[in-house]
LUMDRENDO-831190 format. One record per residue (C-alpha): x, y, z. Coordinates in steps of 0.05 Angstrom, whole numbers. Last residue first. Layout:
N
+--------+--------+--------+
:     xx :     yy :     zz :
+--------+--------+--------+
:      X :      Y :      Z :
...
+--------+--------+--------+
***
This chain:
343
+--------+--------+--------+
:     xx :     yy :     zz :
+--------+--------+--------+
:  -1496 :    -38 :     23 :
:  -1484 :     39 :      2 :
:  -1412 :     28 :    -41 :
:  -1365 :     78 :     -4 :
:  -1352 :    140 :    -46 :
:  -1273 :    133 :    -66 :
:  -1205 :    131 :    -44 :
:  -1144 :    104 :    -81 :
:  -1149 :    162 :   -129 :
:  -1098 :    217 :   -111 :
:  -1128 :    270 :    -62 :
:  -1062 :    292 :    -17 :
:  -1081 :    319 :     61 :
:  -1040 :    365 :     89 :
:   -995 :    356 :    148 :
:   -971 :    416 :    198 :
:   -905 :    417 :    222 :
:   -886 :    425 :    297 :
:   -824 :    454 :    314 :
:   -786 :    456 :    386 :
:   -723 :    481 :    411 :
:   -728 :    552 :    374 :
:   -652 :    562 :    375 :
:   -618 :    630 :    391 :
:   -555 :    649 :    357 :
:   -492 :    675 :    400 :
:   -468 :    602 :    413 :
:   -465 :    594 :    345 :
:   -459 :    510 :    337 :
:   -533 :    501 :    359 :
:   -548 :    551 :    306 :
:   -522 :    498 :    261 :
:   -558 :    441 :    288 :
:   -626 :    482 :    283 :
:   -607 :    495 :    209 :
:   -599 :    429 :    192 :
:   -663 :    413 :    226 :
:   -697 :    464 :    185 :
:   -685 :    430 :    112 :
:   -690 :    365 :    138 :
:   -754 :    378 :    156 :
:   -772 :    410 :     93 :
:   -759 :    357 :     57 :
:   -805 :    318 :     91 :
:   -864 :    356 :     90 :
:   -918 :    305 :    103 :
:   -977 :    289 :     61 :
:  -1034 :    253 :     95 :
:  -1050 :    196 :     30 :
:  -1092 :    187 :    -30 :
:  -1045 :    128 :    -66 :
:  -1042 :    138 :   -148 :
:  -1085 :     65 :   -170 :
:  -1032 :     41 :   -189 :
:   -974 :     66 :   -173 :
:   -934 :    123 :   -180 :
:   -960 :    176 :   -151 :
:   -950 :    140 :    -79 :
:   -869 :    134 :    -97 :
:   -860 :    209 :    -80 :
:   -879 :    197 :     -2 :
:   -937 :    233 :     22 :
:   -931 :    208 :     98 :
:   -985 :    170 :    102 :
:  -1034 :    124 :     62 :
:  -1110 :    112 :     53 :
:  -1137 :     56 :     10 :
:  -1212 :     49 :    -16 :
:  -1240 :    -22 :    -14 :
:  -1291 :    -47 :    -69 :
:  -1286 :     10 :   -127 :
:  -1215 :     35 :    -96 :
:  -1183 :    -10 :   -110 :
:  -1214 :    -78 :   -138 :
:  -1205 :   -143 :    -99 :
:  -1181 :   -191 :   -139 :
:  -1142 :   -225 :    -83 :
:  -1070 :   -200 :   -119 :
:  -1106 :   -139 :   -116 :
:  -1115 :   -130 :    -50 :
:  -1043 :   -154 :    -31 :
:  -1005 :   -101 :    -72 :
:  -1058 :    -45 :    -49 :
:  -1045 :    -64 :     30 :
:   -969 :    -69 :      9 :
:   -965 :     -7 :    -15 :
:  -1007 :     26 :     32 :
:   -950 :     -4 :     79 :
:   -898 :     33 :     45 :
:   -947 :     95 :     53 :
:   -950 :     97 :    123 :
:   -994 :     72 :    190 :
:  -1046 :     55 :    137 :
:  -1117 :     69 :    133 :
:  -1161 :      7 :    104 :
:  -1228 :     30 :     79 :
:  -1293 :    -17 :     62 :
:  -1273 :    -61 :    116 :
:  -1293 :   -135 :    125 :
:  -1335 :   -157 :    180 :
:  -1322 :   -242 :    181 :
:  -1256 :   -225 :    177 :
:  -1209 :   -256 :    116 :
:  -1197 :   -190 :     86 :
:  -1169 :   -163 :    153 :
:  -1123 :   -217 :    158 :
:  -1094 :   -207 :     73 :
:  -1099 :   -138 :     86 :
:  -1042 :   -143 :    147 :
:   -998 :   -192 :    111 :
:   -991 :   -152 :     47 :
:   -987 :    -88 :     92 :
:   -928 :   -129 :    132 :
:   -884 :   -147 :     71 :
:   -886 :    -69 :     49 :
:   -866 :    -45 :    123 :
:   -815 :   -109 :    124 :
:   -784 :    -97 :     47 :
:   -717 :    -73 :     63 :
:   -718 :   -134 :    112 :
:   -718 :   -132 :    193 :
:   -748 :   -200 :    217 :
:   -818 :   -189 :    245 :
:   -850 :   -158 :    313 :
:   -929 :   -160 :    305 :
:   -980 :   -137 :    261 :
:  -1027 :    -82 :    294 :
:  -1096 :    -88 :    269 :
:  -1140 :    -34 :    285 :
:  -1226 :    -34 :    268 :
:  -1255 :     25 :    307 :
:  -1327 :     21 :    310 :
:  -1361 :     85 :    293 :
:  -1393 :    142 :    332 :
:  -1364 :    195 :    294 :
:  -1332 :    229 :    342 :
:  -1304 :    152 :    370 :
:  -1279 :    140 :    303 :
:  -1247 :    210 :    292 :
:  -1211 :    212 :    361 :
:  -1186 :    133 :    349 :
:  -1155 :    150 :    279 :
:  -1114 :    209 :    315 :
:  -1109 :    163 :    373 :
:  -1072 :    113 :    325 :
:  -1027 :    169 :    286 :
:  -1008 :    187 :    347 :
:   -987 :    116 :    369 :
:   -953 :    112 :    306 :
:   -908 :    176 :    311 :
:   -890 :    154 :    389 :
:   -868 :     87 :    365 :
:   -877 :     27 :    390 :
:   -950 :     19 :    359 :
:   -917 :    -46 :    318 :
:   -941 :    -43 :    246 :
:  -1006 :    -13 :    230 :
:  -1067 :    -30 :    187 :
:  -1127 :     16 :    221 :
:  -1192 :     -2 :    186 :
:  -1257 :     43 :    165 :
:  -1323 :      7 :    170 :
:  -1357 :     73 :    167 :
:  -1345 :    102 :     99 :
:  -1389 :    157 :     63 :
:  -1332 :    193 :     32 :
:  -1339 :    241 :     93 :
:  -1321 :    188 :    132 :
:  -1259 :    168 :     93 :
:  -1238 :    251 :     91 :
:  -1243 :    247 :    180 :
:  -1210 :    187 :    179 :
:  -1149 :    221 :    148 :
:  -1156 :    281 :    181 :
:  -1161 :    250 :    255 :
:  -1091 :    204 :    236 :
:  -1056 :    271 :    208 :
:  -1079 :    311 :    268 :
:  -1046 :    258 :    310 :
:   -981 :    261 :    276 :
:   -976 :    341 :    277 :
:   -900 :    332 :    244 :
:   -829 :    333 :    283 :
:   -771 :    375 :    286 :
:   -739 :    374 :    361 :
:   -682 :    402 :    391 :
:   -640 :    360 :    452 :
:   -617 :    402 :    505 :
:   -658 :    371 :    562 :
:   -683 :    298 :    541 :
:   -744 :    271 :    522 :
:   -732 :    253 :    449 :
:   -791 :    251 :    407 :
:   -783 :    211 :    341 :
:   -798 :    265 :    274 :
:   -725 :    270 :    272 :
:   -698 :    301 :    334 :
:   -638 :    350 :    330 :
:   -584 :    333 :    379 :
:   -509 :    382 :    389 :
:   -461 :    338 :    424 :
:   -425 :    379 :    482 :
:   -408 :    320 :    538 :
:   -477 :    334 :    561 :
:   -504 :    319 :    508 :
:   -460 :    253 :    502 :
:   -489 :    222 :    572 :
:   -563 :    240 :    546 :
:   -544 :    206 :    481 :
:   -520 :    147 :    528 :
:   -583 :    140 :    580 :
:   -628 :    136 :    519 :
:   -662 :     82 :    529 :
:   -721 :     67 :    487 :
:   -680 :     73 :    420 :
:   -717 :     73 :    357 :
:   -680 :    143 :    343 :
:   -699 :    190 :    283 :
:   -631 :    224 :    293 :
:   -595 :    290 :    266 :
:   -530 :    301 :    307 :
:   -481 :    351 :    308 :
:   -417 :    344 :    353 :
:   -375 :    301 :    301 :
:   -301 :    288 :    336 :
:   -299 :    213 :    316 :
:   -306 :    188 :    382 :
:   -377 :    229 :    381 :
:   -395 :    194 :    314 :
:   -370 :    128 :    334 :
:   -421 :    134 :    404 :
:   -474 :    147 :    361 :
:   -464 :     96 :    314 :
:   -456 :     41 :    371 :
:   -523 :     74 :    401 :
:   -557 :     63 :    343 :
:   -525 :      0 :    330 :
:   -557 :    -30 :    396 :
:   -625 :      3 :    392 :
:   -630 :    -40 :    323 :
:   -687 :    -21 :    280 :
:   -633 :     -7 :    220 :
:   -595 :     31 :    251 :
:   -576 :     67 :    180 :
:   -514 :    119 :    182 :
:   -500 :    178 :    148 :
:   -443 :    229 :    153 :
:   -469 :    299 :    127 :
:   -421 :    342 :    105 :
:   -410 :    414 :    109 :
:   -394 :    473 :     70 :
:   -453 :    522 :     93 :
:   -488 :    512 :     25 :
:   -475 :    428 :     29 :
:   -517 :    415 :     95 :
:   -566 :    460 :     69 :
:   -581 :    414 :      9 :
:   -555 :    356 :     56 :
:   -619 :    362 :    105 :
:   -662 :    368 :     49 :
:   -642 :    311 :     15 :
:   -641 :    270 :     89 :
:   -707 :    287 :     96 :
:   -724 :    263 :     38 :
:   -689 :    186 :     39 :
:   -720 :    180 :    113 :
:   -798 :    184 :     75 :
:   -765 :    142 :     23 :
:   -754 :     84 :     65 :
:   -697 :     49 :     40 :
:   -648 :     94 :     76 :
:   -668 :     58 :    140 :
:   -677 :     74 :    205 :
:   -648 :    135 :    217 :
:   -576 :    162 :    235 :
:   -545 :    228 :    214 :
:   -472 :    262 :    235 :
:   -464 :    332 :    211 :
:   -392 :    335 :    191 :
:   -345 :    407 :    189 :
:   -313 :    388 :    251 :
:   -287 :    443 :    300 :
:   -236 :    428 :    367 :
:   -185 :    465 :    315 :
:   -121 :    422 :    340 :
:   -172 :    364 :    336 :
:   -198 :    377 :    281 :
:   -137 :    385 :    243 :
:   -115 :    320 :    268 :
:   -177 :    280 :    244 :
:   -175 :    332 :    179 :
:   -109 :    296 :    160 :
:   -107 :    338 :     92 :
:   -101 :    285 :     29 :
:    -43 :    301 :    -14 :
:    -41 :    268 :    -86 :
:     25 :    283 :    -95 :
:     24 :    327 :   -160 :
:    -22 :    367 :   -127 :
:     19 :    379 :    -59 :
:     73 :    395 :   -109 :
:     27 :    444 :   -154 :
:      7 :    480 :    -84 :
:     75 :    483 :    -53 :
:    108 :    518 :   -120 :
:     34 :    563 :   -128 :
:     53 :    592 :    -44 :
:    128 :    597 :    -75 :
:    118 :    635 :   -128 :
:     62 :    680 :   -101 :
:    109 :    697 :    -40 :
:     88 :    673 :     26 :
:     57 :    723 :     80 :
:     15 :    690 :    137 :
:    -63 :    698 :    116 :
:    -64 :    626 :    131 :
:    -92 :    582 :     70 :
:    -93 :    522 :    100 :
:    -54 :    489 :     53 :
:     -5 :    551 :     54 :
:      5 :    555 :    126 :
:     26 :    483 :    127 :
:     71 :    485 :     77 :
:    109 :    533 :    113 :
:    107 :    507 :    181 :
:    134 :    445 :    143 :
:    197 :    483 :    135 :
:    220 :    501 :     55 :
:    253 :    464 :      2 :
:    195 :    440 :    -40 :
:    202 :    372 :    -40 :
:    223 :    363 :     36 :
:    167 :    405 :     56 :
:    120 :    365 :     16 :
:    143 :    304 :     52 :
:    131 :    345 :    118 :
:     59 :    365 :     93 :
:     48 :    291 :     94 :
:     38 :    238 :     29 :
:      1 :    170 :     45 :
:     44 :    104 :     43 :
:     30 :     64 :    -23 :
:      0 :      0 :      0 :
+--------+--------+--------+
***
């Protein structure tokens, strides 16, 4: 393995002290003649020179990395926010360091403790984690948290998240008002605080409206790439098999909408003429299918957009930092929903 190239080999090269080459690299207003500044520049290009920014950072005490963990890339809701996060990310001349846990509360907190030993003191993170004795031990310690639509109860830690509940009430409230009143809740696990609003969301509407709720939960499964879409198959397939069938099924999110519409069909079931389909979260992929998936539209991009700029007012210790923002969902007419059939 060809050894790497220092600012002392350059030195050597180029004739001069490595205090010198070092002042030009970094581009110290310390005076060096043109000649000499474009001789040390050309050599260090010719070399294939790679700053140490470990060391630098450490001599600095500043990183220029915005550390990010989430579930899983795969999900397209996590894939936005993290676009957003980098397009502001990327304007103030940082990056972003991602890393997927995966549903694991163990490799979360093994990322987050690599991140921290690896000098990055920002932190976006949708955490699965129940405990979090360690992030509260790193806070302290001067890492900068921004929750990601997961509340984290801890002093110090910013949060962006989205009106879950409201999004569960609207999204009964349009099926009622399409006429439906056997309206189904297909969820994975409620052990999450976005899914359990979402839940009494759809509970508030059924209970205003004097209907039956109809939830079905699946349970713990294997993590995949597939699991939400693999559990909506499994989820329509039970409730389609019930004695009382629904005339709506609302999902927990849109990969599982997926799955519900995947699974319907491949029973012959027509959507939305026989049973209509509600989504959430708004993801891009929803448009795409068929029949387009009417879902509770959530501004994802837009997260990541502000909680890049809550972690870098956290890093001006002159700026002040709303701690807490709550973003509205909207609802998104495609045509998975329609009139329920009058029986």
């Amino acid at each position: 393995m060809k050894k790497s190239i220092t600012i002392h080999d350059i030195a050597r090269l180029a004739n001069v002290s490595s205090a010198t080459v070092s002042r030009v690299l970094s581009n110290s207003s310390y005076p060096v003649s043109p000649e000499l500044r474009s001789k040390i520049l050309r050599i260090a290009k010719e070399q294939n020179y790679v700053p140490n920014l470990l060391g630098k950072q450490l001599k600095t005490k500043t990183n220029k990395t915005i550390g990010v963990i989430i579930p899983t890339i795969t999900n397209a809701f996590y894939s936005s926010i993290i676009l957003g996060l980098e397009e502001i990310a990327r304007k103030n001349n940082y990056s972003v360091f991602l890393c997927n846990s995966f549903q694991n509360p163990e490799l979360e907190e093994m990322y987050i403790k690599t991140m921290f030993e690896k000098q990055v003191r920002s932190l976006a993170i949708s955490s699965i984690s129940r405990n979090q004795t360690l992030l509260r031990n790193y806070v302290e310690m001067g890492l900068n948290v921004v929750a990601l639509d997961q509340k984290i109860g801890l002093d110090g830690v910013c949060q962006v998240d989205f009106d879950y509940r409201k999004g569960g009430y609207m999204a009964v409230r349009y099926l009622i008002g399409q006429g439906h009143e056997k309206i189904a809740f297909a969820t994975t696990p409620l052990d999450r605080p976005s899914r359990m609003n979402i839940h009494e969301g759809y509970l508030e509407a059924m209970r205003e409206a004097g209907l039956e709720p109809m939830v079905l939960e699946s349970g713990p499964i294997a993590y995949s790439a597939s699991y939400e879409f693999e559990n909506g198959k499994l989820l329509a397939r039970e409730l389609m098999e019930r004695k009382e069938k629904p005339t709506a099924i609302f999902a927990c999110n849109d990969l599982v909408a997926f799955g519900v519409i995947h699974e319907l069909q491949a029973l012959r079931i027509k959507v939305p003429e026989e049973v209509s389909v509600m989504g959430f979260d708004g993801i891009d992929f929803g448009q795409m299918i068929n029949p387009p998936l009417t879902t509770v539209l959530l501004q994802t991009y837009e997260m990541g957009r502000i909680a890049c700029h809550m972690l870098l007012d956290l890093m001006n210790p002159g700026k002040k930092v709303e701690a807490d923002i709550m973003l509205a969902p909207k609802l998104l007419e495609r045509e998975s929903v329609t009139t329920a059939l009058q029986k």
